[in-house]
CHARMM internal coordinates of N, CA and C (Angstrom, degrees):
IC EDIT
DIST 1 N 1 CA 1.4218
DIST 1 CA 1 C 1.5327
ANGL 1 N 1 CA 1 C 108.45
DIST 1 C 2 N 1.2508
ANGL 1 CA 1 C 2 N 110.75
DIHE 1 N 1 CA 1 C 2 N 124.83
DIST 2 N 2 CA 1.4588
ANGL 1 C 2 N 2 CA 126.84
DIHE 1 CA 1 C 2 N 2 CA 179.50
DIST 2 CA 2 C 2.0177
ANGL 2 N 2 CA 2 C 106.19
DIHE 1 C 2 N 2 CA 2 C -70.09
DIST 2 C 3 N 1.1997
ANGL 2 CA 2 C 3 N 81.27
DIHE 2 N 2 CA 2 C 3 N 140.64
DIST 3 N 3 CA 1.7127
ANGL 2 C 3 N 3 CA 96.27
DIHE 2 CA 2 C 3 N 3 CA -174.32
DIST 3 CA 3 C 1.7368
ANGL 3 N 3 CA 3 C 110.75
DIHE 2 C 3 N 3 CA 3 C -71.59
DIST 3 C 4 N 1.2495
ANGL 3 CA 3 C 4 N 142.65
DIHE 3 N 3 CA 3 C 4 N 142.68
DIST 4 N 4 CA 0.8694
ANGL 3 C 4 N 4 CA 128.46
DIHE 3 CA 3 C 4 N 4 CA 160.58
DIST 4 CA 4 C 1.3232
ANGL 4 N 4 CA 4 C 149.12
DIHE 3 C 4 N 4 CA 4 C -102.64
DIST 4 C 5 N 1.4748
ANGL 4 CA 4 C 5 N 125.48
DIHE 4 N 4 CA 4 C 5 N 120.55
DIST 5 N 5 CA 1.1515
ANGL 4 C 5 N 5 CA 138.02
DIHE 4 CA 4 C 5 N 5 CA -156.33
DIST 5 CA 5 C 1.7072
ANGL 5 N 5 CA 5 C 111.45
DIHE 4 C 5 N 5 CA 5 C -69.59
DIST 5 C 6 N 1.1254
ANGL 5 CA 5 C 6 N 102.84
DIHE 5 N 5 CA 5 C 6 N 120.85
DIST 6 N 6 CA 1.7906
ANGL 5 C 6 N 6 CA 111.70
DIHE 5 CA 5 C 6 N 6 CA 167.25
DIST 6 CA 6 C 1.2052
ANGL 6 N 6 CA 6 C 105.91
DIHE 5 C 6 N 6 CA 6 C -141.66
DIST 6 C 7 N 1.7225
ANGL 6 CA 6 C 7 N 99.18
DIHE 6 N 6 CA 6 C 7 N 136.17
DIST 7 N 7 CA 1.5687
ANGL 6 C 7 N 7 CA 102.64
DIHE 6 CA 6 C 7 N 7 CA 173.62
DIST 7 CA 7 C 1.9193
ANGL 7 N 7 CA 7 C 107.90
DIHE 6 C 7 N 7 CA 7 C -114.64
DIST 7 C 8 N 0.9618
ANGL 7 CA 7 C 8 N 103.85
DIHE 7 N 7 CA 7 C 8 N 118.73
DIST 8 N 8 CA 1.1283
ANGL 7 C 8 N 8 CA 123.03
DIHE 7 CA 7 C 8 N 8 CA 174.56
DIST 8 CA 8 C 1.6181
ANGL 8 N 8 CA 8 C 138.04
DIHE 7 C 8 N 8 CA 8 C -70.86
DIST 8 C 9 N 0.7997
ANGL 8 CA 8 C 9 N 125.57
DIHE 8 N 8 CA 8 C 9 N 90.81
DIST 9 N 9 CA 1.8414
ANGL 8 C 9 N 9 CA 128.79
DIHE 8 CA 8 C 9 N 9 CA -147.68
DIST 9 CA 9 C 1.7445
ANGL 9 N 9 CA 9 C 96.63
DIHE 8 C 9 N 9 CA 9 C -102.17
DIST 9 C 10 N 1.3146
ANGL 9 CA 9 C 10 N 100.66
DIHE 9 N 9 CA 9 C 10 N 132.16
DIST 10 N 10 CA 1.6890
ANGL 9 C 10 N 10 CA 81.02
DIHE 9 CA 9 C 10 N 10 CA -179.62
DIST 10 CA 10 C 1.3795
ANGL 10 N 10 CA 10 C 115.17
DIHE 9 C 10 N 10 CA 10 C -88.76
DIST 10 C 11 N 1.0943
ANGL 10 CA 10 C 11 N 120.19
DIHE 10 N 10 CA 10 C 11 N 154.83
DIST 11 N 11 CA 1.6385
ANGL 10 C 11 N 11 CA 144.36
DIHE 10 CA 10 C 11 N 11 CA -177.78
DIST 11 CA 11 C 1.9233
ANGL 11 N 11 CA 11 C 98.44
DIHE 10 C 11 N 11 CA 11 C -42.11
DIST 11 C 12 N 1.4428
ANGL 11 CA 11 C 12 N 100.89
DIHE 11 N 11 CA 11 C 12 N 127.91
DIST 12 N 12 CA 1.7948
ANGL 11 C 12 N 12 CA 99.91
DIHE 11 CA 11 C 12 N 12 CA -154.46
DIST 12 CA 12 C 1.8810
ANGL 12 N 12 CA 12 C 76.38
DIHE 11 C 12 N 12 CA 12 C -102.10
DIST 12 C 13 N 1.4673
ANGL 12 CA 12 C 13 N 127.56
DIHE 12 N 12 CA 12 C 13 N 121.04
DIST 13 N 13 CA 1.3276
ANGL 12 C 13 N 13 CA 120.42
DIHE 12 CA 12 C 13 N 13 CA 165.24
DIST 13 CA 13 C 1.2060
ANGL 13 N 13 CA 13 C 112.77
DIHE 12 C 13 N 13 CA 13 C -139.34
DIST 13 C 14 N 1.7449
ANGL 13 CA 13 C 14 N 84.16
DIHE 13 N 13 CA 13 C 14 N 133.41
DIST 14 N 14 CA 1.6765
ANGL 13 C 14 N 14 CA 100.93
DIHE 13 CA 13 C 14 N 14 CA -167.97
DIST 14 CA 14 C 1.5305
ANGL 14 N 14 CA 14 C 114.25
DIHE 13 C 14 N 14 CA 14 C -85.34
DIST 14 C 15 N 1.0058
ANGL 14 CA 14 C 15 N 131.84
DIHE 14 N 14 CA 14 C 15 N 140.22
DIST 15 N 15 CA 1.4997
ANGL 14 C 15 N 15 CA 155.11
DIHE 14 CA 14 C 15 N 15 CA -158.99
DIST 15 CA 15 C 1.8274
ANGL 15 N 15 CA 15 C 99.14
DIHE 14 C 15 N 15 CA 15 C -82.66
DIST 15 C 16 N 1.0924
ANGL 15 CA 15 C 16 N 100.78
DIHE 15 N 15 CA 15 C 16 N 120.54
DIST 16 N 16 CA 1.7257
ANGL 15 C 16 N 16 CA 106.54
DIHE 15 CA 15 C 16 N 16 CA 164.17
DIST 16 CA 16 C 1.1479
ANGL 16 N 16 CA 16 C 121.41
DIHE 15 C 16 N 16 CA 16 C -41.12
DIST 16 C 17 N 1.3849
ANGL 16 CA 16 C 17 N 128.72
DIHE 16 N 16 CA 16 C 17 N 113.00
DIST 17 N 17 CA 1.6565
ANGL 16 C 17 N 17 CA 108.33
DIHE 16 CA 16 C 17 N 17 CA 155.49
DIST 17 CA 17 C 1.2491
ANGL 17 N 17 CA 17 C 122.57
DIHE 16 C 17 N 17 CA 17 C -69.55
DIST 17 C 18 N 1.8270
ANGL 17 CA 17 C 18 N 106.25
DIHE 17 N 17 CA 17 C 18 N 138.09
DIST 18 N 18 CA 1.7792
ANGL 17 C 18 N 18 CA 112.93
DIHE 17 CA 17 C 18 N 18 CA -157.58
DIST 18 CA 18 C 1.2845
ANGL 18 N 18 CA 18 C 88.14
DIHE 17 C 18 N 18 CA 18 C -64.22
DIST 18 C 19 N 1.2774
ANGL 18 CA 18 C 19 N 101.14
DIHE 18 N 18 CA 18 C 19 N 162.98
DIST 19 N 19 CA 1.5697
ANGL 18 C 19 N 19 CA 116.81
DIHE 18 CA 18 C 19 N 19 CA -177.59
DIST 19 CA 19 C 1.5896
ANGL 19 N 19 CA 19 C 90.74
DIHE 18 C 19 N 19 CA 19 C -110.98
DIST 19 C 20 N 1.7244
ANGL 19 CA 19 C 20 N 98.94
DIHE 19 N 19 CA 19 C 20 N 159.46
DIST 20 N 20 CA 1.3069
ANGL 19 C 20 N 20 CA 102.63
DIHE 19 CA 19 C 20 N 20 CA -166.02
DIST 20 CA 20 C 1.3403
ANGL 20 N 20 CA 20 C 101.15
DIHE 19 C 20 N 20 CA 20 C -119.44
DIST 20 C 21 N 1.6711
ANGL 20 CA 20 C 21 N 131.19
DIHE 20 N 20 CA 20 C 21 N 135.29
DIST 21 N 21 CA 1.2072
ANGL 20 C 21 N 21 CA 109.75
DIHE 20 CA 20 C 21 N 21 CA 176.48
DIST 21 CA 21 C 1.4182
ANGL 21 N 21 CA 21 C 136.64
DIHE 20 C 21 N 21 CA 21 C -44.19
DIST 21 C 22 N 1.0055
ANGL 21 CA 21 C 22 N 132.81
DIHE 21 N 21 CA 21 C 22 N -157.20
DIST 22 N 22 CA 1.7707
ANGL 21 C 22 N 22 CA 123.93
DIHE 21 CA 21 C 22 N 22 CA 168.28
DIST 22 CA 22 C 1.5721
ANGL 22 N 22 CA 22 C 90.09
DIHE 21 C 22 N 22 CA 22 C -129.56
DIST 22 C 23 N 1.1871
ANGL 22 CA 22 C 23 N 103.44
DIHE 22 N 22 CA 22 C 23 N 154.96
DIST 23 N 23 CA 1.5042
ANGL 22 C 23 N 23 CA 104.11
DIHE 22 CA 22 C 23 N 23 CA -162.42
DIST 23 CA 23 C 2.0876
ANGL 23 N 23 CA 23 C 114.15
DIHE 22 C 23 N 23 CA 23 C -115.31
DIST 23 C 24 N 0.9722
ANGL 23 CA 23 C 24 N 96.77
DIHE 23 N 23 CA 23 C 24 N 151.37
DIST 24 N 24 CA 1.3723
ANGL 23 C 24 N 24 CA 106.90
DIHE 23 CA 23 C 24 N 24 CA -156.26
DIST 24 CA 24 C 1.6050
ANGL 24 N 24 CA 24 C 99.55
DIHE 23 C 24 N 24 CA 24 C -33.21
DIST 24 C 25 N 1.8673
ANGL 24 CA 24 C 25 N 100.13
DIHE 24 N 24 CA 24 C 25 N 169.68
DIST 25 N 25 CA 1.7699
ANGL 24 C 25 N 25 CA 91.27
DIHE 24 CA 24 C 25 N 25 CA 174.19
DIST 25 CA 25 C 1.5092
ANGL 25 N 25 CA 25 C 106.52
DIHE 24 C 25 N 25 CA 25 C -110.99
DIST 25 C 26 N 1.5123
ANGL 25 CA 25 C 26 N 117.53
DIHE 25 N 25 CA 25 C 26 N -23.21
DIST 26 N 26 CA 0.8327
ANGL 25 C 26 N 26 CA 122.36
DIHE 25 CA 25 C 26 N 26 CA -159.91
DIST 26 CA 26 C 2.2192
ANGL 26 N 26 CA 26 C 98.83
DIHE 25 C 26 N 26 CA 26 C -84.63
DIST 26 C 27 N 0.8050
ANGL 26 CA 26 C 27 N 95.05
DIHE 26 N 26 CA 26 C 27 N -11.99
DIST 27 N 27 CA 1.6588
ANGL 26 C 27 N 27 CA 91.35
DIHE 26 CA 26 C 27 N 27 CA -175.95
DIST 27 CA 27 C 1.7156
ANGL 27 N 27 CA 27 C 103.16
DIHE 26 C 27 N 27 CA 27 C -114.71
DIST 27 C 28 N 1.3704
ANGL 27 CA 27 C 28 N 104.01
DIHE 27 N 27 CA 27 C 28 N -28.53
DIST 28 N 28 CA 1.6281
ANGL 27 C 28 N 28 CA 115.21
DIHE 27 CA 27 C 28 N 28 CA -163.08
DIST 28 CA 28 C 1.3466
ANGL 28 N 28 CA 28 C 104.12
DIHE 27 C 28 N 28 CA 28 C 69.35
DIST 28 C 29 N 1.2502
ANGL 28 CA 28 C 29 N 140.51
DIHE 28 N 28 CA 28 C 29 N 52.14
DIST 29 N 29 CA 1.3844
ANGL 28 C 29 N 29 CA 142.00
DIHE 28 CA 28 C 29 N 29 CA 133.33
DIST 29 CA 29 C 1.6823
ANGL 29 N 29 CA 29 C 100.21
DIHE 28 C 29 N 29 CA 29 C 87.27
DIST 29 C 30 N 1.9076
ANGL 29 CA 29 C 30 N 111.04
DIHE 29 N 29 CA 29 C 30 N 34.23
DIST 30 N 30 CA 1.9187
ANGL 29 C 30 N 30 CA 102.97
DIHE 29 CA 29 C 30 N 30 CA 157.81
DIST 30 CA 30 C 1.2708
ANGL 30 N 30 CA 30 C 93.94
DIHE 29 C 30 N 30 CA 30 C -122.68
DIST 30 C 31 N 1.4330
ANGL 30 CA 30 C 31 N 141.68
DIHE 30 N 30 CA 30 C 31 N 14.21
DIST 31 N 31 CA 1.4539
ANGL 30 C 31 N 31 CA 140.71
DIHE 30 CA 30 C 31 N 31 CA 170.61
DIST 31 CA 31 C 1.7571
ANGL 31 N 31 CA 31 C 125.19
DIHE 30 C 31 N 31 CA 31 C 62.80
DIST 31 C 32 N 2.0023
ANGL 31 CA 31 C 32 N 87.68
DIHE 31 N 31 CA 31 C 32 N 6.72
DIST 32 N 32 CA 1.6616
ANGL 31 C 32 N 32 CA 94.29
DIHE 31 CA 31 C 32 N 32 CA 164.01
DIST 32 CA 32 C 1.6711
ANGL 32 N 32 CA 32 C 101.80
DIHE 31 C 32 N 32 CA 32 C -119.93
DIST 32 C 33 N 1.2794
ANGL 32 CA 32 C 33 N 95.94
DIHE 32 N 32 CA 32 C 33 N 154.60
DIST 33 N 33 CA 1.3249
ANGL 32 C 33 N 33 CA 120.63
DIHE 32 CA 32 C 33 N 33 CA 158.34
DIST 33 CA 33 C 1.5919
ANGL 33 N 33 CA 33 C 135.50
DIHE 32 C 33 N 33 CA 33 C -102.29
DIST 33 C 34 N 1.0443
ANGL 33 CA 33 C 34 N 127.15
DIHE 33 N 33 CA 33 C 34 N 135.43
DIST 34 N 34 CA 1.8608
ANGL 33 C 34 N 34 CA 108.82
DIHE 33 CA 33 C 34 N 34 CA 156.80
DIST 34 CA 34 C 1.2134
ANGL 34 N 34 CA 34 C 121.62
DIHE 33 C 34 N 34 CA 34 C -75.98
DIST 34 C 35 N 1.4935
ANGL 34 CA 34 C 35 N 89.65
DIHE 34 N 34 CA 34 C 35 N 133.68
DIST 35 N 35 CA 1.7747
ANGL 34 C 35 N 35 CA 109.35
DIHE 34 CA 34 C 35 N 35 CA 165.48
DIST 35 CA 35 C 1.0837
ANGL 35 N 35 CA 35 C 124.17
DIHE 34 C 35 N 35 CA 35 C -128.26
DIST 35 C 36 N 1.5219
ANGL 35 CA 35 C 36 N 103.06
DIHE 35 N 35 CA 35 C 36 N 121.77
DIST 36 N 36 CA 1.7043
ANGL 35 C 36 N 36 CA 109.05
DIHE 35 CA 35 C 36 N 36 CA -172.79
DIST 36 CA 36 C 1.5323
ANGL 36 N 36 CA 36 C 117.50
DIHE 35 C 36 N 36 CA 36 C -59.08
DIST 36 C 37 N 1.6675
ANGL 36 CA 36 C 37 N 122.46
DIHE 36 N 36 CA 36 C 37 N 133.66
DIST 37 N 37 CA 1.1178
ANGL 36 C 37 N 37 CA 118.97
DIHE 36 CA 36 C 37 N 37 CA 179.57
DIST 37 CA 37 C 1.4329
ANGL 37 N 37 CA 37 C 105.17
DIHE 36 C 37 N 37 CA 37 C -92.22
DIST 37 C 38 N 1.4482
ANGL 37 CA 37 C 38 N 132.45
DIHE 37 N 37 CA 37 C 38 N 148.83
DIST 38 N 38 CA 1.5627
ANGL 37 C 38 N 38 CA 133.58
DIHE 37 CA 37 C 38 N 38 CA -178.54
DIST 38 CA 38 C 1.2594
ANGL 38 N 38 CA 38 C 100.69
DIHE 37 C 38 N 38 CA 38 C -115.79
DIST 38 C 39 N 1.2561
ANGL 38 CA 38 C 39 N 138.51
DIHE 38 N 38 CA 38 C 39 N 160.10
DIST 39 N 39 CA 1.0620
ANGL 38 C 39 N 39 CA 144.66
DIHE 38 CA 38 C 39 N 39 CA 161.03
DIST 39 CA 39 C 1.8329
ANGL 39 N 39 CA 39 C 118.06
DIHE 38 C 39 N 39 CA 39 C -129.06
DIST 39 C 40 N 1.2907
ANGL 39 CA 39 C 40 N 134.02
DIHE 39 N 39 CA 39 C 40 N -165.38
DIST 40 N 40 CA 1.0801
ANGL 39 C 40 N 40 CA 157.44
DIHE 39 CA 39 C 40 N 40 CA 150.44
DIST 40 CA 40 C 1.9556
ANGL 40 N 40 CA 40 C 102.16
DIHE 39 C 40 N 40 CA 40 C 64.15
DIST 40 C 41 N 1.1250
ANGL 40 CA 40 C 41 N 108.18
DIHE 40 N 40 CA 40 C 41 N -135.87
DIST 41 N 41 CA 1.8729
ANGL 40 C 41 N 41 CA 110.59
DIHE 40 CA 40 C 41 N 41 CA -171.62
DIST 41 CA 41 C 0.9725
ANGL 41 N 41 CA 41 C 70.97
DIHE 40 C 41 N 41 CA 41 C -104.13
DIST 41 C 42 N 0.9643
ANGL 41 CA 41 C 42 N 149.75
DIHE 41 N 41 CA 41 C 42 N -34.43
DIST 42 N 42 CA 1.8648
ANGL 41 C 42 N 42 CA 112.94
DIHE 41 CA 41 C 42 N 42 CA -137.16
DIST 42 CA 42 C 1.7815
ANGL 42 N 42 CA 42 C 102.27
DIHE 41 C 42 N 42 CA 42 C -136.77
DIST 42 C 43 N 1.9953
ANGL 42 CA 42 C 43 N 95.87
DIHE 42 N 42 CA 42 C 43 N 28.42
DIST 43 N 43 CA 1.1593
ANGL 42 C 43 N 43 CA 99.66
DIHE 42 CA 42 C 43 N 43 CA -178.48
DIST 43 CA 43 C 1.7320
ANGL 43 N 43 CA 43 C 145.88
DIHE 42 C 43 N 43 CA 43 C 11.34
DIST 43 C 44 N 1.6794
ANGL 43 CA 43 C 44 N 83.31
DIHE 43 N 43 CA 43 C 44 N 64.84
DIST 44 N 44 CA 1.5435
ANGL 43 C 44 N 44 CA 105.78
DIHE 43 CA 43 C 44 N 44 CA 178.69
DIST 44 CA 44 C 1.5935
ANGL 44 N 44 CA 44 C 97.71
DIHE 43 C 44 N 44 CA 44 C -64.37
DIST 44 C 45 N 1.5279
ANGL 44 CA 44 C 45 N 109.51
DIHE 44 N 44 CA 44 C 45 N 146.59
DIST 45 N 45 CA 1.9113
ANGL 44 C 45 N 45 CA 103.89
DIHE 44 CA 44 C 45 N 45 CA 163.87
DIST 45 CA 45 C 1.2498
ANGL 45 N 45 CA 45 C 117.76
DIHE 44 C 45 N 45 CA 45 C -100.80
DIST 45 C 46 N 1.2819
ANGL 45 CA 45 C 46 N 134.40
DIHE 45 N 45 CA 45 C 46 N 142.30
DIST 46 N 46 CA 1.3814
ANGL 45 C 46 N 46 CA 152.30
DIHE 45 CA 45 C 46 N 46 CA -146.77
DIST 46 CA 46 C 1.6211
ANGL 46 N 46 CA 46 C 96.51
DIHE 45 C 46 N 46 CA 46 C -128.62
DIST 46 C 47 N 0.9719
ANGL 46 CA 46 C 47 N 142.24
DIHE 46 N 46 CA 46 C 47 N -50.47
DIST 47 N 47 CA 1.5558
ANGL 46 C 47 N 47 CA 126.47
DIHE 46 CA 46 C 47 N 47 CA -176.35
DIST 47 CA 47 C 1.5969
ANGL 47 N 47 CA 47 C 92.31
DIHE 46 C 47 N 47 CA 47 C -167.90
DIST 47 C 48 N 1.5635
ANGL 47 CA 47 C 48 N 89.48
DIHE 47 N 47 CA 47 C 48 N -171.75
DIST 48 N 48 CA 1.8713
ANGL 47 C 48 N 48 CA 102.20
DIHE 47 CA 47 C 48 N 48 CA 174.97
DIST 48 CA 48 C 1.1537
ANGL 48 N 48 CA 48 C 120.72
DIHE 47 C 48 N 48 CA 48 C -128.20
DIST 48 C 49 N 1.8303
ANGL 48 CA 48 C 49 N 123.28
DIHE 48 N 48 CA 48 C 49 N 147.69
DIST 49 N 49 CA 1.6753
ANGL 48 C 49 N 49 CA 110.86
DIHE 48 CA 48 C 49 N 49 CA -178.61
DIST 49 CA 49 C 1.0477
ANGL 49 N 49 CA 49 C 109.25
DIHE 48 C 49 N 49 CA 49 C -133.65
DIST 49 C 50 N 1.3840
ANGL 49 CA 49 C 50 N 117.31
DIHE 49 N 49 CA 49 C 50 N 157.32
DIST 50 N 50 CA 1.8592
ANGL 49 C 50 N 50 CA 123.36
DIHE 49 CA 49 C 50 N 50 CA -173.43
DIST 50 CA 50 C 1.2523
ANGL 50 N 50 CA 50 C 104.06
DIHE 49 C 50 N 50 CA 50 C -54.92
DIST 50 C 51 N 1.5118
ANGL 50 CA 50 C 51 N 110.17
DIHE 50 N 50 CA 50 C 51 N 133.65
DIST 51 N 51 CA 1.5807
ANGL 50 C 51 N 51 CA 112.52
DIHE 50 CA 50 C 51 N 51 CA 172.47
DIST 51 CA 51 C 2.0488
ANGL 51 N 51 CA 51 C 114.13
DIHE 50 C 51 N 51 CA 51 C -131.96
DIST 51 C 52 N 0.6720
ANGL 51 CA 51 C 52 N 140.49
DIHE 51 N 51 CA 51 C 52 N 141.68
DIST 52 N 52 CA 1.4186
ANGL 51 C 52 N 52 CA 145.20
DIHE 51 CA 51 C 52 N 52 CA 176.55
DIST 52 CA 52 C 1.4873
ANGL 52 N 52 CA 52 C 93.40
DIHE 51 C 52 N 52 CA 52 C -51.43
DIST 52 C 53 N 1.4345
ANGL 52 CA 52 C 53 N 101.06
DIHE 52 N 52 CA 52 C 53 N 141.55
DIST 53 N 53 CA 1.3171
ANGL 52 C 53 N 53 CA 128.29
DIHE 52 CA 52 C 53 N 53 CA 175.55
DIST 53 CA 53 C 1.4451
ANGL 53 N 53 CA 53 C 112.81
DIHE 52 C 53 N 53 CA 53 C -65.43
DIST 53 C 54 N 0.8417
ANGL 53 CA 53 C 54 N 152.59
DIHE 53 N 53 CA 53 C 54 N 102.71
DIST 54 N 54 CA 1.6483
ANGL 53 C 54 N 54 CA 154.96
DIHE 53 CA 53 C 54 N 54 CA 177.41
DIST 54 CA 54 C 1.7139
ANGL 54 N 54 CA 54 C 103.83
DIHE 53 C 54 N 54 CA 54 C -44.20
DIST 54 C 55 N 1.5984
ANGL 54 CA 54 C 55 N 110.68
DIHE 54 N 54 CA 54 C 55 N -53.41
DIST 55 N 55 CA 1.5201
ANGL 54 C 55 N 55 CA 131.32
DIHE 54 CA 54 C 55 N 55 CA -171.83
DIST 55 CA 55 C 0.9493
ANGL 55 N 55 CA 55 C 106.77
DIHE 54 C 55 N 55 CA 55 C -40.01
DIST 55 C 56 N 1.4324
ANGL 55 CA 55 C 56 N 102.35
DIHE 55 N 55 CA 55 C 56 N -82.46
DIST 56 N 56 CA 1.8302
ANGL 55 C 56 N 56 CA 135.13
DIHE 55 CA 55 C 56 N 56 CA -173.66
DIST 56 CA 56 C 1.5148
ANGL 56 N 56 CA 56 C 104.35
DIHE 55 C 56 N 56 CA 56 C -66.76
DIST 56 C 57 N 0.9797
ANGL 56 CA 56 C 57 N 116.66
DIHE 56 N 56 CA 56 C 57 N -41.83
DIST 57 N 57 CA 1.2958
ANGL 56 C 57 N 57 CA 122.53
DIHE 56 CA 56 C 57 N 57 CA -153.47
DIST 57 CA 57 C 1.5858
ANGL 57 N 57 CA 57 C 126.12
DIHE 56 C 57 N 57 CA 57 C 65.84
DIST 57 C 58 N 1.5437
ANGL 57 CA 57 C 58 N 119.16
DIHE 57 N 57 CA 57 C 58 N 40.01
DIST 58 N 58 CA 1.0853
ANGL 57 C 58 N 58 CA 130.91
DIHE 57 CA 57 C 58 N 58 CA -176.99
DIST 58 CA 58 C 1.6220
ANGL 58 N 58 CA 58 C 117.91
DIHE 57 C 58 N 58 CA 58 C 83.96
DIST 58 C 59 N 1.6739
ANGL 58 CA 58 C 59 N 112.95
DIHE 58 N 58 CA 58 C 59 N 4.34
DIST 59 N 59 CA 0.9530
ANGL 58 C 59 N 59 CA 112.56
DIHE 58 CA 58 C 59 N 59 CA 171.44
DIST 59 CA 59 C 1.2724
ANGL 59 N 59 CA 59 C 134.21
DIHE 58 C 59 N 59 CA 59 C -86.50
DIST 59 C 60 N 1.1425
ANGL 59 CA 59 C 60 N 110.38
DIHE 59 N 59 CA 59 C 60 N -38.54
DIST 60 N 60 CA 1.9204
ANGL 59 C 60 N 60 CA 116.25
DIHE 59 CA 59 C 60 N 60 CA 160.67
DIST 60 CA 60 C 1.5216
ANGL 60 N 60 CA 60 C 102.98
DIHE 59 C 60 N 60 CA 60 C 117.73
DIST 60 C 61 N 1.3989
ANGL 60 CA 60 C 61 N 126.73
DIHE 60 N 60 CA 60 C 61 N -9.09
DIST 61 N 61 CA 0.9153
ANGL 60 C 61 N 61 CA 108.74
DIHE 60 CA 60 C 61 N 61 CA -161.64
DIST 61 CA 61 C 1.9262
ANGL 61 N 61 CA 61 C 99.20
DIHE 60 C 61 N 61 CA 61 C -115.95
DIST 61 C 62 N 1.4072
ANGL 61 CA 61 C 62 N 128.63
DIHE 61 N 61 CA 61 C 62 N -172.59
DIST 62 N 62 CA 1.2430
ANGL 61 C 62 N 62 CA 120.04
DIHE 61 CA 61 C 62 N 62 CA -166.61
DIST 62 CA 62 C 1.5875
ANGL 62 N 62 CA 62 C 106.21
DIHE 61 C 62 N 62 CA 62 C -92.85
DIST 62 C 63 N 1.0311
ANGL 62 CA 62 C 63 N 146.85
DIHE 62 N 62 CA 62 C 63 N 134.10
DIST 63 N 63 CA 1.8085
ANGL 62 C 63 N 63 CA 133.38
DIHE 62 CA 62 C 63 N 63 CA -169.96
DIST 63 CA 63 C 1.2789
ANGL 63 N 63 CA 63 C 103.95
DIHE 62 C 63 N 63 CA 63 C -94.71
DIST 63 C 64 N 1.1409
ANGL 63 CA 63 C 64 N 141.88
DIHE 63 N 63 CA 63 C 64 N -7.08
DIST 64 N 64 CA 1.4292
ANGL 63 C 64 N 64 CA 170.48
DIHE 63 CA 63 C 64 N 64 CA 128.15
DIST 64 CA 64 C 1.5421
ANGL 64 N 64 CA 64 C 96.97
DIHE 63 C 64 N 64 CA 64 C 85.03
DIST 64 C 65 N 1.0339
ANGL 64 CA 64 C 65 N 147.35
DIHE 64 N 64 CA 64 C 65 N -127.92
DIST 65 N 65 CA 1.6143
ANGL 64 C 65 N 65 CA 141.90
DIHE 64 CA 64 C 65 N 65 CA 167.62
DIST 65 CA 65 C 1.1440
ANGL 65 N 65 CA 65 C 125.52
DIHE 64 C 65 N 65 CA 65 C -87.21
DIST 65 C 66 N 1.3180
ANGL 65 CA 65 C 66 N 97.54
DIHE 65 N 65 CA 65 C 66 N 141.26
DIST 66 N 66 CA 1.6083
ANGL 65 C 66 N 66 CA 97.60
DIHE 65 CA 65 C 66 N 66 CA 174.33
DIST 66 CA 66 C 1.2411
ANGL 66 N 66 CA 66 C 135.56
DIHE 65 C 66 N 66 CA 66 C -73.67
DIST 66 C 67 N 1.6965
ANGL 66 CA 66 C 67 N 113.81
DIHE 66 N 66 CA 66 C 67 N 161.20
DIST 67 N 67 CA 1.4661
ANGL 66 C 67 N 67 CA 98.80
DIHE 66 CA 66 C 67 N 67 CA -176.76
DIST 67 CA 67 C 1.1915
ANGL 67 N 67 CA 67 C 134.76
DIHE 66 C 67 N 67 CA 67 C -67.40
DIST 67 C 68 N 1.5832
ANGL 67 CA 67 C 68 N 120.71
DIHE 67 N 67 CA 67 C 68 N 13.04
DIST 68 N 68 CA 1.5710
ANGL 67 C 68 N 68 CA 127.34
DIHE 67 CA 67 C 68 N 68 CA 163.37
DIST 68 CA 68 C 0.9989
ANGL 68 N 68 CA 68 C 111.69
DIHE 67 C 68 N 68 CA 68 C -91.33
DIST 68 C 69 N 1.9874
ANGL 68 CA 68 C 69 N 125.19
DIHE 68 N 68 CA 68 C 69 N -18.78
DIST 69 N 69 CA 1.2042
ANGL 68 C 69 N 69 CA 101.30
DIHE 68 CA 68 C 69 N 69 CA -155.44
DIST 69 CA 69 C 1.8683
ANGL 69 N 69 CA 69 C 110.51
DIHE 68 C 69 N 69 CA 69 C -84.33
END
COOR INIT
IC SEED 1 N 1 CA 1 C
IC BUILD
């Protein structure tokens, strides 16, 4: 009895492309915001300055739910 031949190829598997977070909404993904500066009594506002993202926390990206939720 003749032996039998199999050729065996290994299993070809393609690799995930990383997924990328989705990026904050409140900053749009640079982890600053504007914040109006006020001045005087009757706190008129005069311009705006970079402030840390509250959301992200300066990270840019979305923190999406927490692990309780």
């Amino acid at each position: 009895m003749a032996t039998k031949r199999t050729t065996t190829t290994p299993p070809t598997t393609i690799a995930p492309a990383p997924v990328e977070p989705p990026s904050c909404q409140p900053c749009g993904g640079s982890g600053n915001v504007a914040i109006t500066v006020r001045v005087g009594r009757k706190r008129r506002p005069v311009g705006q300055q970079d402030g840390l993202c509250l959301n992200c926390l300066g990270e840019g990206t979305d923190p999406g739910p927490g692990p309780d939720a």
